[in-house]
N, C-alpha and C positions, 0 to 999 in steps of 0.2 A: 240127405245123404249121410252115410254114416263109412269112415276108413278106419279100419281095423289093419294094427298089427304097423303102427307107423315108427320111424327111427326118425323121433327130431334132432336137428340140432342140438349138440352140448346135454343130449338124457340118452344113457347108456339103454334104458328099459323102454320098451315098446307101449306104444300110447297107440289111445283110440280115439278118434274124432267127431264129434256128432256137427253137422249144418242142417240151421232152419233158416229158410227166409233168408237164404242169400249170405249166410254168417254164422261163424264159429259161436256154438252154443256150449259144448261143455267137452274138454279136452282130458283125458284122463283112462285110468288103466280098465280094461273089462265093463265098457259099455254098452249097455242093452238100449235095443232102439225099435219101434215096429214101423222103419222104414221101406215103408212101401213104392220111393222111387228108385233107388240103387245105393249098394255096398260093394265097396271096394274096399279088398284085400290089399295094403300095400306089402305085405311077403315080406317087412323088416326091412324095405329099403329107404333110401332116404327120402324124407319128407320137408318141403324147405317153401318159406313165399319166392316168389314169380320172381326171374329176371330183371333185372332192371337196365336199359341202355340209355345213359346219362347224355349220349352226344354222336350227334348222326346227321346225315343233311340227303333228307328224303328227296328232296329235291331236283336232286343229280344220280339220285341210283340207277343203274343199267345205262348208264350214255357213255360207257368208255367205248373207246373206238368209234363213238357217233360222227364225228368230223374229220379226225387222226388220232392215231395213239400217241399216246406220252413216249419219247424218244428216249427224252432223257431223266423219265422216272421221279424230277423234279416239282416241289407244291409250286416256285411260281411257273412253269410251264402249266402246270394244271388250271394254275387259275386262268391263263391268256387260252388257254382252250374251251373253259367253260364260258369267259367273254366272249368267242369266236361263236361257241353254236350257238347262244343266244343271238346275238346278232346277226346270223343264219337265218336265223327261226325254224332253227332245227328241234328242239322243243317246244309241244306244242300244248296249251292246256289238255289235250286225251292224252297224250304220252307221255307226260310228268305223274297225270293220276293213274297210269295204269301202271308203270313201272313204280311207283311207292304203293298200291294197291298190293302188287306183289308182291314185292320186298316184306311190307307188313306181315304180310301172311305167313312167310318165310319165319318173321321173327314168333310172331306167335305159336307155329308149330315147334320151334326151337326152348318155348317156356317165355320171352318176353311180354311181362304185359304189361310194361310199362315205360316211354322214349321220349327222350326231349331229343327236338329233329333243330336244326336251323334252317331258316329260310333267306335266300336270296333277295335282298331287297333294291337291289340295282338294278333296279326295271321299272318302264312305264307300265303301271293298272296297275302294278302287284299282284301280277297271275297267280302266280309261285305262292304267294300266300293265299288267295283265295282259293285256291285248288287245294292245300294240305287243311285249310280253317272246314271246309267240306269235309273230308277224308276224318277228321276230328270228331265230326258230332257223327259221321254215319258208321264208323266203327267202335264208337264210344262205349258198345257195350262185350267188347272184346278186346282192347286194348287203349289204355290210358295214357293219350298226346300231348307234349307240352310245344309249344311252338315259340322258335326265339329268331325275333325279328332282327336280321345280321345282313351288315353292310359289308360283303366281300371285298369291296376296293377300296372301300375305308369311309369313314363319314365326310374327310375334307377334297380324299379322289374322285368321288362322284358328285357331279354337280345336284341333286336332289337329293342325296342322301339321308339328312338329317329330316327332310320335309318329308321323306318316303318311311321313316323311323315314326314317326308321332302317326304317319295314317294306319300305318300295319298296328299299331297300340291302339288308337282309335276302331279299326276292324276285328280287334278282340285275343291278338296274339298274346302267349304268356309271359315271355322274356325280352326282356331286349339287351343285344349282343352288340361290341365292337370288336375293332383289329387295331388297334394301336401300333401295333409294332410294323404294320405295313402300310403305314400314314408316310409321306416323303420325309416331315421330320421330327423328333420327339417333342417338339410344340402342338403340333398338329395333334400327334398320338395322344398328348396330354389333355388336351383342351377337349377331345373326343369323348374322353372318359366323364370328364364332368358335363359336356351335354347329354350323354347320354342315364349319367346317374341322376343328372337332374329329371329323366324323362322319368327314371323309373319311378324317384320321387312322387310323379306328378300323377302319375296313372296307377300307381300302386303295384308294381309286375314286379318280378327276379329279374339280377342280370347274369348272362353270364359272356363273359371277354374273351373272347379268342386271344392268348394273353402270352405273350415272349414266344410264340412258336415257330422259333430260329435259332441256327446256330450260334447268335451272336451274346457276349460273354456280358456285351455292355446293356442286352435289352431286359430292361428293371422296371418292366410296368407291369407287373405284379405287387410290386410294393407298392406300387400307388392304388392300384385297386382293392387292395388290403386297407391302404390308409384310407381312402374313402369309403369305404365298411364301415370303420369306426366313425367319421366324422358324419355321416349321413345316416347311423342309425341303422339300415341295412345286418349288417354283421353277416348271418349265415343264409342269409336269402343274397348272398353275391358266390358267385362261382368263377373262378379260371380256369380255361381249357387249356390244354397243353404244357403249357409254360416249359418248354422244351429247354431254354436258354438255361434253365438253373441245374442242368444237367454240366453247363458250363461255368457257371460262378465260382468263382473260392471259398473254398469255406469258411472262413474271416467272416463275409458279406454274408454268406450263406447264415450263420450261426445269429449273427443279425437279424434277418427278415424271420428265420424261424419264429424268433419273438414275437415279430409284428403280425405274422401269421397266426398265429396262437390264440392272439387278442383280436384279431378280428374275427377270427371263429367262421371265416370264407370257405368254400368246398375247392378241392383241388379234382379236374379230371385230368384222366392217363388214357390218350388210345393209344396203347403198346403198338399194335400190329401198322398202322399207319406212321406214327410218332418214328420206326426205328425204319420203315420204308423213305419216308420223306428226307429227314432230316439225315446229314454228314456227308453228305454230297461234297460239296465241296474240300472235305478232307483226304491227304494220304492215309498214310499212317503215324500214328496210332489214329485209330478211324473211328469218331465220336458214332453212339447212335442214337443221338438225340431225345433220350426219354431221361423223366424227371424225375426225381428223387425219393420214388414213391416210397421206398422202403423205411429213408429215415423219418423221409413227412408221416407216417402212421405209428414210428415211434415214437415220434414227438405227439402223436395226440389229432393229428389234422385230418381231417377227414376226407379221403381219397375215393374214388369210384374210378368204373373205368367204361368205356364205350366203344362202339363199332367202329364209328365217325365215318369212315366213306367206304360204300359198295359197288362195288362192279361201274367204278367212275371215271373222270381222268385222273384222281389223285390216286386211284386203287384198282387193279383189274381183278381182285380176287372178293371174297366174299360171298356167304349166306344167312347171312344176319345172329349168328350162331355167340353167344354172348361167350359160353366156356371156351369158343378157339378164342379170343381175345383173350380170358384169362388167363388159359394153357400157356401165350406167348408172354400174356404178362408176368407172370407167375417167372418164367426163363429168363425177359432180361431185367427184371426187375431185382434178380438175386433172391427171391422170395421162395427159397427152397431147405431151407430149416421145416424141421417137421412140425412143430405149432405155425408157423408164417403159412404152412400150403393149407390148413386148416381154416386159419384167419383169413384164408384170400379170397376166399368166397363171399365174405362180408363184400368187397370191389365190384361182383355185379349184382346184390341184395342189397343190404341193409344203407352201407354205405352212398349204392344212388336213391332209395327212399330218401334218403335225409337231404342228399346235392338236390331231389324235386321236393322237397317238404311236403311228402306223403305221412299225412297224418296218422291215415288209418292200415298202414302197411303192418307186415306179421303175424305168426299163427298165434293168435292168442282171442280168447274168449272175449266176442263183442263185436271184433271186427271182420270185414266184410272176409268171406271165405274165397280166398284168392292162394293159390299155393301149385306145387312139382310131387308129382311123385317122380321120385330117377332112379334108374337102374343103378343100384350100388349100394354100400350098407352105408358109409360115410362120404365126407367132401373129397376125400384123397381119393377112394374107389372112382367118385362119380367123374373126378376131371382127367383120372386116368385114362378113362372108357370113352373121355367125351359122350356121355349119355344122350342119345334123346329121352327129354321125357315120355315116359311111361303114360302119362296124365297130367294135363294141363289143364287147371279147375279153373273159372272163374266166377267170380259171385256162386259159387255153388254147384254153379252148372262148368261139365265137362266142353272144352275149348278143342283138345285135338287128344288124341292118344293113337300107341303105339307100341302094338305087341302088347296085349296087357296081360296076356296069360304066361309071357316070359317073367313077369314079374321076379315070380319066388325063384323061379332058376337063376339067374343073376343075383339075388340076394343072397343065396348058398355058395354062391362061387367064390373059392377061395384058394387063394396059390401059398402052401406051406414048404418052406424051405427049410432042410435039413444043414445045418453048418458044423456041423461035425467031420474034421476031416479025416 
């Protein structure tokens, strides 16, 4: 395959791409090719590697309404709803794989090809896992699954928990997750984290913690899971989700953990559109919306991504796996609307979730495997204005989904010139 006429990232001048065998061969201006399977014109629009959705729980997608709706729009009503269908057996092994079957596809036509899901492990057999550990190897050559074995009710709430945590690691999952902060009490939360870092220890996996995501000002168990980064050697193979709480700390404390943050070198996620759905509930006015401090955590250095985390569920009724509407909203309440920041915020669903899954071989550069977006737009501002679908979604080489390809070049010329002359 050879793309002509491409606008990368951060190069003002239009690049041309040659793929052999599955991988970027030689990247550079006016190049000749006697390719004989397809050339693609990208028309000067932007050229960028694949999506990345650091946090999602394929598990539960498309069951909102499956029992009752969320009334009160609340995550712990979500969770006593997702206890209820299960315990229904309203979800059924066909119907967890056919609605994340879906979903996937959704993401992949959207540009993702790349998702760390979490799995329910509060179940007898560990369906839920067996079902997505399938779903893994049989779309493995369209979309790259990480699987993080997670105790929604906590590892000391459920009476098997911790026993159900070593078998899903033992059946091949990639991560393994807790919830500290929704353990009955910070003993609990605490002692959770070290069983569980000791599993990861043991088995070699990432973790990443469902980690403060509450309104509450006093939940600080992300400094420990930072501190145990460093003490356990881990560092950036540890990840925190949410950590909604530090949208509530002072900055005293705050200026504190920075430091500790820094040196553990841990990956922070942000799902904007759920993070500012769930959380402030409980507030009047002035009315928190629970998302974390994404803006300063990346000027400090820290490495942030950002995620779906729940579709069409009881935590979320909206959703199509669509990575730039998450940004779009991130981007809004994140305050990340300086004109370098909306440039840089693209990094949130790229570069920055390669590094939260420690994708080796991620980006356009010669050697590695050819995985990339053509999107309707000349830059990252165009493309999240427009919310693009991609144009072309390459994997390994080979074309994944496209859309409208011959609009290409008309969308790359499009351009809205204002006169401010008054």
């Amino acid at each position: 395959m050879l793309v002509k006429n491409a606008k990368l990232r951060g190069n003002e001048e239009l690049q041309d791409i040659l793929i052999q065998d599955g991988k970027f061969v030689q990247i550079g201006k006016n190049i000749t090719a006697d390719c004989e399977d397809e050339v693609l014109d990208a028309g000067g629009n932007l050229v960028c590697p694949p999506y990345v959705d650091t946090h999602c729980h394929l598990d539960y997608v498309g069951t909102s309404g499956l029992l009752r709706p969320n009334m009160s729009g609340t995550l712990f009503e979500a969770i006593d709803i997702i206890g209820e269908q299960n315990a229904a057996g309203l979800i059924t092994r066909e119907s967890l794989k056919e609605n994340a079957r879906r979903v996937l596809n959704w993401q992949i036509a959207n540009g993702t090809q790349f998702i760390r899901t979490h799995v329910n492990t509060d179940e007898e057999g560990l369906v839920s896992t067996q079902v997505l550990i399938e779903l893994r190897e049989e779309l493995k050559d369209y979309i790259t699954i990480q699987i993080v074995a997670f105790p929604q009710l906590g590892v000391y709430k459920y009476e098997n928990a911790l026993e159900n945590l070593e078998k899903a690691l033992q059946m091949g999952v990639d991560v393994i997750g807790a919830i500290p902060h929704f353990e009955d009490t910070r003993e609990d939360g605490l002692q959770s984290l070290q069983d569980i870092f000791a599993l990861a220890k043991k088995y070699d996996v990432l973790v990443d913690v469902h980690c403060d995501e509450i309104d509450d000002e006093q939940s600080r168990f992300v400094e420990t899971v930072a501190s145990m980064a460093i003490k356990t050697g881990l560092y950036d193979k540890v990840t925190a989700s949410h950590t909604t709480a530090m949208g509530s700390y002072n900055n005293a404390y705050t200026f504190k953990l920075f430091s500790l943050l820094q040196r553990s070198k841990i990956n922070i996620i942000c799902n904007a559109p759920i993070n500012i759905t769930l959380q402030g509930r409980g507030d009047t006015y002035p009315k928190r919306r629970g998302i974390t401090r994404v803006k300063e955590l990346l000027e400090a250095g820290i490495n942030v991504s950002m995620g779906t985390d729940d579709i069409m569920d009881p935590c979320y009724p909206f959703g199509t796996g669509n990575m730039l509407e998450v940004l779009l909203i991130g981007i809004h309440v994140c305050h990340l609307t300086g004109y370098n920041e909306i440039y840089k915020a693209f990094d949130l669903i790229t570069d920055n979730g390669a590094k939260t899954m420690q994708l080796a071989d991620y980006g356009i550069e010669e050697g590695k495997p050819a995985n990339f977006l053509i999107l309707s737009g000349k830059d990252e501002m165009d493309v999240i204005r427009r919310m693009s679908v991609p144009l072309y979604s390459v994997h390994n080489g080979k074309v994944l989904a496209a859309c409208a390809p011959k609009l290409a070049k008309v969308y790359a010329e499009d351009t809205f010139d204002v006169d401010f002359t008054i």
